[in-house]
C-alpha positions in Angstrom: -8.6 -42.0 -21.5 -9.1 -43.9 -18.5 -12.5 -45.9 -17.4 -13.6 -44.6 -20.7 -13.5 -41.1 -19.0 -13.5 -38.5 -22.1 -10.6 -36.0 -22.8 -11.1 -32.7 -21.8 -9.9 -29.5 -23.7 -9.1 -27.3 -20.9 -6.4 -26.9 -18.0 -5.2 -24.2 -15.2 -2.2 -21.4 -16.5 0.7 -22.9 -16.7 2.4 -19.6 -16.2 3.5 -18.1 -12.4 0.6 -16.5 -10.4 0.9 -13.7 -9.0 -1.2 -14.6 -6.0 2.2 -16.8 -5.5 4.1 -13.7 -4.4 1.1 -11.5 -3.0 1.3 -10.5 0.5 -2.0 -12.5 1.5 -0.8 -15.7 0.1 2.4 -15.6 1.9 0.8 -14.8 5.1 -1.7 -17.3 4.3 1.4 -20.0 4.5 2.4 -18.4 7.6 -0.2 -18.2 9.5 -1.0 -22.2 8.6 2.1 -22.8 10.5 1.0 -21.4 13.5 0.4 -24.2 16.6 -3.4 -24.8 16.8 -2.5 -25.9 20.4 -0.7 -22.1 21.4 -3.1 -21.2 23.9 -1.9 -18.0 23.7 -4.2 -15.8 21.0 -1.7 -15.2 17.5 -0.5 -11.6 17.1 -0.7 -10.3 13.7 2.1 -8.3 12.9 2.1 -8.8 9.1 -0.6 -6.8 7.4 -1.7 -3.3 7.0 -5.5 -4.0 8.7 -5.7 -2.2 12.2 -9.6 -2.3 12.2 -10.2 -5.3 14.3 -8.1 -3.7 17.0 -10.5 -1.6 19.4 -8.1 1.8 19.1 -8.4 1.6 15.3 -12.0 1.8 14.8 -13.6 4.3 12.7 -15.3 7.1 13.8 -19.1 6.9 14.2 -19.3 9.4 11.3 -18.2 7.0 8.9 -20.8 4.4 10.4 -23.8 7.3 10.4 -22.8 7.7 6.7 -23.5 4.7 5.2 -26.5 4.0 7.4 -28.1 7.5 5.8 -27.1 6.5 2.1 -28.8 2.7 2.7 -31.2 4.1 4.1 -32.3 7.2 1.6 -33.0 4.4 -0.9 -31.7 6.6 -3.2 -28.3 4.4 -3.6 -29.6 1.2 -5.0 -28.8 1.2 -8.2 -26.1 0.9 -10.6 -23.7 3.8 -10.5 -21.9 5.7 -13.6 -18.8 4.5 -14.8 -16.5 6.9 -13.3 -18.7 6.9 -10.2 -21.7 9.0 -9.0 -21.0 12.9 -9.3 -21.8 14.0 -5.3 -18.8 11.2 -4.5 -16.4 12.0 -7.1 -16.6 16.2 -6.8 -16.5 15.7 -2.5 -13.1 13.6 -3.6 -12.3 16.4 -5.8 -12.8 19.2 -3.2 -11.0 16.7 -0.4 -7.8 16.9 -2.4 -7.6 20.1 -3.3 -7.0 21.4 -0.3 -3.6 20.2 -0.2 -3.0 21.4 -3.6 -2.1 24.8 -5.4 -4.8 24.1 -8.0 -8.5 22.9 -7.6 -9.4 19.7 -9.0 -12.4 19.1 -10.8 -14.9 16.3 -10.6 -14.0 14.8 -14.0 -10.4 14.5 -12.6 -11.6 11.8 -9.9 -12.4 8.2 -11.0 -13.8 5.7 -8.2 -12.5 2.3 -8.0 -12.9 -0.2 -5.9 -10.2 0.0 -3.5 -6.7 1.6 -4.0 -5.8 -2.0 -5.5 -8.1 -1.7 -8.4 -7.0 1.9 -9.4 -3.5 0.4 -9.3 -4.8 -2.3 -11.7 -6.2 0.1 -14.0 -3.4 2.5 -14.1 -0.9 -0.6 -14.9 -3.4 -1.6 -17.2 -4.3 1.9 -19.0 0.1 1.8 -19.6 0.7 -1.4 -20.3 1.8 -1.1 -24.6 3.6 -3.5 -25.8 7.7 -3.0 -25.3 6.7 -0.4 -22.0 8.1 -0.7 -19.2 7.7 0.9 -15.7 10.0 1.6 -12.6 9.1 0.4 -9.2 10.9 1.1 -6.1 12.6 -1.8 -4.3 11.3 -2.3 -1.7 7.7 -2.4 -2.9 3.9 -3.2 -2.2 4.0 -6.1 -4.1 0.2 -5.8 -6.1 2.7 -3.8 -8.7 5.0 -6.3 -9.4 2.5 -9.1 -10.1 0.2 -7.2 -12.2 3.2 -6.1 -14.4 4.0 -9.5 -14.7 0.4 -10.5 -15.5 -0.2 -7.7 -18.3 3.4 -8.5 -19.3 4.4 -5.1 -18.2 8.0 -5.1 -17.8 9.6 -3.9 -14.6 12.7 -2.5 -13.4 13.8 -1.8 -10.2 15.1 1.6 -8.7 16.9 1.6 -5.0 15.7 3.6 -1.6 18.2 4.3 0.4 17.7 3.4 4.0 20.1 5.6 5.9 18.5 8.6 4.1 14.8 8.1 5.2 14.6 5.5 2.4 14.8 8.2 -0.4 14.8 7.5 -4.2 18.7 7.0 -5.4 17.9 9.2 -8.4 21.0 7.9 -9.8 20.0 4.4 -10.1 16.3 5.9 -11.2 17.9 7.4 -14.2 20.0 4.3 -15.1 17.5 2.3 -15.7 15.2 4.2 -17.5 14.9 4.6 -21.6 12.7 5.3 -24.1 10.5 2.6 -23.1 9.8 3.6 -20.0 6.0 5.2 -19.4 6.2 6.0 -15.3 7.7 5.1 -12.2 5.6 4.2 -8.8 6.0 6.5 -5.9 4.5 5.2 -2.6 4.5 7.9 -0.2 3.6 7.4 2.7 5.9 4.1 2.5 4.8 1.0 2.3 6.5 -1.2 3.7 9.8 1.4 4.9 7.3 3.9 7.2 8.7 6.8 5.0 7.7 10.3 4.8 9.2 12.1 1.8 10.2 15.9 2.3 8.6 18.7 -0.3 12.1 19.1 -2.1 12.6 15.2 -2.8 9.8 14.8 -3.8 10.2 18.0 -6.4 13.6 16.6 -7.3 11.3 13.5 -8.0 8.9 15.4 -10.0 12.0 17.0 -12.0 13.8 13.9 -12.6 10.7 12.2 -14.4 9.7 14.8 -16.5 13.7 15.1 -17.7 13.2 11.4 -18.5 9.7 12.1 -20.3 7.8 9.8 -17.9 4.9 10.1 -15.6 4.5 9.9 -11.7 2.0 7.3 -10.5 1.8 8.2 -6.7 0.9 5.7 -4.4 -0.9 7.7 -1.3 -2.8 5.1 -0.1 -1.6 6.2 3.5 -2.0 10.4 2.9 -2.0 12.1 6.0 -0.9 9.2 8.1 2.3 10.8 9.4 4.0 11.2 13.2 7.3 12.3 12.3 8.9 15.7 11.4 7.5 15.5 7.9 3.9 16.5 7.3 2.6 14.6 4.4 2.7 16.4 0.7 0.8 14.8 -2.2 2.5 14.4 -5.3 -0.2 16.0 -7.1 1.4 19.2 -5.8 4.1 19.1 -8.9 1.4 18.4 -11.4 2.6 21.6 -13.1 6.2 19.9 -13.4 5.1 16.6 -14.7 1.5 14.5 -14.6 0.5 12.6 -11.6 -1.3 9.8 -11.4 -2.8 9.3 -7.6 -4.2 6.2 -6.3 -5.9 6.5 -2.9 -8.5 5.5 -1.1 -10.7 5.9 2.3 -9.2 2.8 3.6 -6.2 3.8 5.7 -6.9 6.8 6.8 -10.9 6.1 7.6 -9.4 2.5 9.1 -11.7 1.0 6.8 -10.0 -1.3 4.2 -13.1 -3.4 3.7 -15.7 -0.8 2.3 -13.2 -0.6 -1.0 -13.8 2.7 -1.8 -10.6 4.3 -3.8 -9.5 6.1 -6.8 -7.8 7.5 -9.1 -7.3 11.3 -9.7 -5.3 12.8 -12.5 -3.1 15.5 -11.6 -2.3 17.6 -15.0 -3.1 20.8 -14.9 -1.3 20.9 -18.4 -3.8 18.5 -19.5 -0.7 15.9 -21.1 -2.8 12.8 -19.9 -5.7 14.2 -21.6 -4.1 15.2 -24.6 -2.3 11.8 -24.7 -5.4 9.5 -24.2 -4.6 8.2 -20.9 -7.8 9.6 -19.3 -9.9 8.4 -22.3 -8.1 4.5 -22.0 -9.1 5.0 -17.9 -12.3 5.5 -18.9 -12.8 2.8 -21.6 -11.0 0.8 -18.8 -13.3 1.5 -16.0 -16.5 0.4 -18.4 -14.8 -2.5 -18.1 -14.6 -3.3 -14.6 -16.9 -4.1 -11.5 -18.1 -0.2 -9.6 -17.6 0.2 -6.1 -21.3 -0.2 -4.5 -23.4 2.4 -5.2 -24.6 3.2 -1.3 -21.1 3.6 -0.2 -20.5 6.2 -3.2 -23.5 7.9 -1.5 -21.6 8.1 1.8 -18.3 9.9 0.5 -19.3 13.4 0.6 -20.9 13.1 4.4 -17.5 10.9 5.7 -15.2 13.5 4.1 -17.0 16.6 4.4 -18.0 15.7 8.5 -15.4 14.2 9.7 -13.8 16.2 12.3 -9.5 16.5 13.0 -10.4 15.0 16.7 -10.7 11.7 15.2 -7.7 12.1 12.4 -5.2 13.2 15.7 -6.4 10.3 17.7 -5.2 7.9 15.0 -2.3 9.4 14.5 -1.2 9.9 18.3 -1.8 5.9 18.9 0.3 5.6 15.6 3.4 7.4 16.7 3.3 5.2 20.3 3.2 2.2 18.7 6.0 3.2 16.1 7.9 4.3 19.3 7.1 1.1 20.8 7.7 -0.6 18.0 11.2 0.6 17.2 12.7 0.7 21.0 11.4 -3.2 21.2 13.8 -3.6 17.5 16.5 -1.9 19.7 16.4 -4.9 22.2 16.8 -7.6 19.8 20.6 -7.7 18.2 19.5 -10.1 15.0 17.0 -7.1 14.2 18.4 -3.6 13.1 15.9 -0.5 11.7 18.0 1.6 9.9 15.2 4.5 10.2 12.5 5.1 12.6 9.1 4.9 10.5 7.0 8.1 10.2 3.9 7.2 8.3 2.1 4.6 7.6 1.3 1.4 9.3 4.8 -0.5 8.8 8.7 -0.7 9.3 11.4 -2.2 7.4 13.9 -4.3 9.3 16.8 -6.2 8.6 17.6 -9.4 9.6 21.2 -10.7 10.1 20.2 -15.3 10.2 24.3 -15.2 10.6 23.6 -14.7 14.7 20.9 -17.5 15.0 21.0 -21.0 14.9 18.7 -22.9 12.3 17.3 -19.9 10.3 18.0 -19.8 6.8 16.8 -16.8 5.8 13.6 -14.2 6.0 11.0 -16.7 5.4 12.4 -19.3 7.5 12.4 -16.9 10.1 9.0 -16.5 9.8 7.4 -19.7 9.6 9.5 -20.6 12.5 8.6 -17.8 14.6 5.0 -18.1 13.5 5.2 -22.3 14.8 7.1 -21.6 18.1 5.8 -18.0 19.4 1.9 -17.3 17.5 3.1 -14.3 15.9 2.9 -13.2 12.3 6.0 -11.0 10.6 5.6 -10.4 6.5 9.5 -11.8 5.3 11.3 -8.8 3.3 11.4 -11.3 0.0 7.4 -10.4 -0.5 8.7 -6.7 -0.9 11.7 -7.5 -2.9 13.9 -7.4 0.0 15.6 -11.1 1.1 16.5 -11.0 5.0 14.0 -8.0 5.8 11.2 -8.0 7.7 8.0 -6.0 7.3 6.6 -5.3 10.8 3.3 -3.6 10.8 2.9 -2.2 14.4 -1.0 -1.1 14.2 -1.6 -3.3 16.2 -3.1 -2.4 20.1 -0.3 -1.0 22.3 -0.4 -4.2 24.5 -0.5 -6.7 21.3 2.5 -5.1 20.4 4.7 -5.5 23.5 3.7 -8.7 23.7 4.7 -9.4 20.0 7.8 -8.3 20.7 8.0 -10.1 24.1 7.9 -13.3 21.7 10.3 -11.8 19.2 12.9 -11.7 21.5 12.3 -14.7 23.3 12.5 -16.5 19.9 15.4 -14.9 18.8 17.3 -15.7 22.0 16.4 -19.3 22.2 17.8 -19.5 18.6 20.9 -17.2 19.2 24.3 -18.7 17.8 26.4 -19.5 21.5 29.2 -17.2 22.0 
């Protein structure tokens, strides 16, 4: 003791944090490098959150929605575990229509945000001696929650000259008895991949040789500019069960209402049968509900909105990918192996041989974010050392001149010849 002070009993985890690795707390440490004296306003080119930008804002009948359900009064109090009914069979009916199947209400499960239905799911699997297989690269939230239920994980490749499909060889090597799923994430995040009906079948086929589930990641359904349209995984429920996560978020541009989900797509009934729905449940009793009035507003958002709004977010999305990956063009340290054609994001990869005083990825990015006032997520957050993640939902103008910087820093730091 010291001063007489008493000895306390307590003291912080020892162990690694997750929120170490997470995609907000490394942007957190880049974005406190930027120069407080750049005049010039810091373009953000390293998260998935379009909604501050003026194209990206939802439509008015997301807005009209949650002002009825406050409004009714009949949404202020706590909801069922699973969530209310309205919500969960509007979800239900949403999905289907992509499907061969109908889903049912008791087949939906609200969460708060797609990250807490990844929680859950991890959580629900998570036996002792299980492990999982996660793509590399991946959205990071899977990684550190496997570490933090002491999940264990192994890593499959995507191959980037082929659209940044599974290698199906390397997916079988690593798997055994042990293994309870692997994680598809399509539409990509971070690669800006759009997986074709027959790989994701040979997907489907693969897993259920190896006895394992699918736990599909379709946080960004629908959000697709390329030659492939998007197709749930929920479509080769018949072949083996699906987990999906999803939410309003991406799609709605609304990543701060957290409304997600999870929806079990079995029409065999193997997740039933195996208790995985009942552990959801006992899971969810658990946990924090998403609030109760915006529950109330699912059916109206999903059942009203009309395609106008969905093509005008996907039109700005394929200019800005265009914009995006001819800007990648001009820079020689940066190479995109494929053009993105979903989601929000690109994979790039960095060559630090060309330039002068960069390390690596994250050097690269703190020094970019102190010199130029632009934000790029380093490829070692996905699993990917000397990549980039560039997330181009960004206006069309914030863009160029991200790029503008980009290239400017680059050639200032370019080896000479």
């Amino acid at each position: 003791m010291e001063n007489g002070a008493k000895t306390w009993n307590f003291w912080g985890n020892n162990e690694e944090a997750p929120s170490r690795t997470s995609v907000r707390a490394i942007l957190m440490k880049i974005m406190g490098s930027v120069d407080k004296d750049d005049p010039r306003p810091t373009v953000p080119l390293g998260h998935g959150d379009p909604s501050p930008f003026p194209s990206f804002r939802t439509t008015t009948v997301a807005e009209d929605a949650i002002v009825d359900a406050v409004r009714s009064a009949k949404f202020n109090s706590y909801p069922p575990t699973n969530g209310i009914v309205p919500a969960r069979r509007a979800i239900a009916d949403y999905l289907s229509r992509d499907l061969p199947y109908t889903l049912s209400q008791d087949e939906v499960f609200l969460t708060i945000g797609c990250i807490q239905a990844i929680d859950i799911t991890l959580t629900v699997l998570a036996c002792p001696g299980a492990n999982i297989l996660l793509p590399r690269p991946c959205f990071p939230y899977y990684d550190a929650h496997a570490a933090f239920l002491n999940l264990e994980v192994r890593y499959f490749d995507l191959n980037p000259e082929k659209g940044w499909e599974v290698d199906i060889e390397s997916l079988e090597a690593i798997a055994d008895e042990n293994t309870v799923a692997m994680v598809i994430i399509n539409p990509g995040n971070p690669c800006g991949s759009v997986y074709t009906h027959q790989h994701l079948k040979k997907i489907a086929e693969t897993a259920r040789k190896l006895g394992i589930m699918v736990i599909a990641d379709e946080v960004y359904h629908h959000l697709t500019f390329g030659t492939n349209p998007f197709v749930p995984m929920g479509v080769f429920g018949s072949i083996v069960p699906v987990i999906t996560v999803g939410s309003i978020s991406k799609r709605w541009l609304v990543p701060g209402w957290r409304l997600g989900w999870i929806v079990t797509n079995d029409p065999n009934g193997i997740l039933r049968k195996s208790g995985v729905v009942e552990r959801i449940i006992g899971r969810l009793s658990m946990t924090p509900d998403p609030p109760t009035f915006i529950q109330g507003a699912v059916p109206q958002i999903l059942e009203k909105t009309g395609e106008d709004f969905f093509t005008k977010t996907i039109d700005i999305l394929r200019e800005v990918a265009s914009i995006c990956y001819d800007r990648i063009i001009e820079i020689p340290c940066i190479t995109c192996p494929h053009k993105p054609e979903g989601s929000m994001f690109v994979m790039v990869k960095l060559d630090p041989s060309l330039l002068e005083d960069i390390n690596d990825d994250m050097d690269f990015c703190l020094k970019l974010a102190i010199e130029e006032s632009v934000i790029v997520l380093p490829g070692m957050a996905v699993g990917m050392t000397n990549w980039l993640r560039i997330t181009f939902a960004v206006e069309p103008s914030a863009l160029e001149d991200g790029f503008g910087r980009i290239k400017a820093f680059c050639q200032r730091h370019a080896k000479k010849q």
